[in-house]
C-alpha positions as CSV (number, residue, x, y, z in Angstrom):
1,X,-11.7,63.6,-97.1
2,X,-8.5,65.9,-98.4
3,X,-5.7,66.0,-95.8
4,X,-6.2,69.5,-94.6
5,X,-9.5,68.3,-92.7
6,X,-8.3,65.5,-91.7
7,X,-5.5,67.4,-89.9
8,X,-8.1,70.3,-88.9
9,X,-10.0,67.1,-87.1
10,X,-7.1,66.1,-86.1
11,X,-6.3,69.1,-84.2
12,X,-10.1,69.4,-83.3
13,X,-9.6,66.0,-81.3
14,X,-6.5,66.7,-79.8
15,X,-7.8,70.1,-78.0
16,X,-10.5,68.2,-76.6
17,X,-8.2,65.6,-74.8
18,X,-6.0,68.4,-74.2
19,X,-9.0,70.4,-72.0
20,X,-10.4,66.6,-71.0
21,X,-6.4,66.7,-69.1
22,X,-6.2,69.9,-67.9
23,X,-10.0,69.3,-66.2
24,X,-8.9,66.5,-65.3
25,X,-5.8,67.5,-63.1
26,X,-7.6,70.7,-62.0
27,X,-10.2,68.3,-60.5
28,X,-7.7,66.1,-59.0
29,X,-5.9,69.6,-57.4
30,X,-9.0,70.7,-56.1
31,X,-10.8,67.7,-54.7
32,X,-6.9,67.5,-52.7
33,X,-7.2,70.7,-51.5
34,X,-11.0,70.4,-50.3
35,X,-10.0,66.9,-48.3
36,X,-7.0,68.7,-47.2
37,X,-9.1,72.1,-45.6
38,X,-11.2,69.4,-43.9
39,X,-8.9,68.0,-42.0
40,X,-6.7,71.0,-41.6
41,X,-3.5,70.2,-43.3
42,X,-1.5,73.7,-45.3
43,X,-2.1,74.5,-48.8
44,X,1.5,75.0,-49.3
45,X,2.4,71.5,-47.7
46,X,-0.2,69.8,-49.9
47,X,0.7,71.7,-53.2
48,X,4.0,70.5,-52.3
49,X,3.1,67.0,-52.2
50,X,0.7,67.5,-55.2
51,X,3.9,67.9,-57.4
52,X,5.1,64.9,-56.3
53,X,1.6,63.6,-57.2
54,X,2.3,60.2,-59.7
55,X,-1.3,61.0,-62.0
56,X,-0.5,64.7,-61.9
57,X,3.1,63.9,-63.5
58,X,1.6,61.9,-66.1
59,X,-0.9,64.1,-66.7
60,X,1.3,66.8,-67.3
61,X,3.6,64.8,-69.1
62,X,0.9,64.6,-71.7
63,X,0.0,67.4,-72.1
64,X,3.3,68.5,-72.8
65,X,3.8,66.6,-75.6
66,X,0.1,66.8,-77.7
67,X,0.7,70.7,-76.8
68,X,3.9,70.3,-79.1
69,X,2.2,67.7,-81.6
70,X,-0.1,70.8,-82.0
71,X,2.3,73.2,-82.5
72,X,4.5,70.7,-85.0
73,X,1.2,70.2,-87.0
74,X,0.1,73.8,-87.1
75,X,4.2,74.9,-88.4
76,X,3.8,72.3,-91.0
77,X,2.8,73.7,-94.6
78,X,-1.0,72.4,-95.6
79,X,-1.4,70.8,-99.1
């Protein structure tokens, strides 16, 4: 396999656990706000407490740094 598709898979794999993340935290944020509706608590009080959220920090964390692998790998100069 020549280094430019193993980077190109490379990338491939990281946007899929890049969008696996972001589903991820969306699903956490919304299953929140649906428990929260029920029992009748503010959707500013909870997406306050939401950013406070441990998971959601690491999650975000994350994807902060593959979204600058990517951008590293893609400024690089291919073989």
């Amino acid at each position: 396999m020549s280094e430019t598709s193993e980077s190109t898979t490379q990338e491939q794999e990281i946007e899929e656990v890049i969008k696996g993340l972001e589903q991820y935290r969306e699903r956490i944020i919304n299953t929140t706000l649906e428990h929260a509706k029920k029992v009748k608590i503010p959707k500013a009080k909870v997406m306050a407490k939401l950013e406070q959220h441990p998971e959601l920090s690491k999650i975000d964390q994350a994807l902060n740094e593959l979204r600058s692998a990517t951008q590293y790998q893609t400024q690089q100069p291919r073989a």
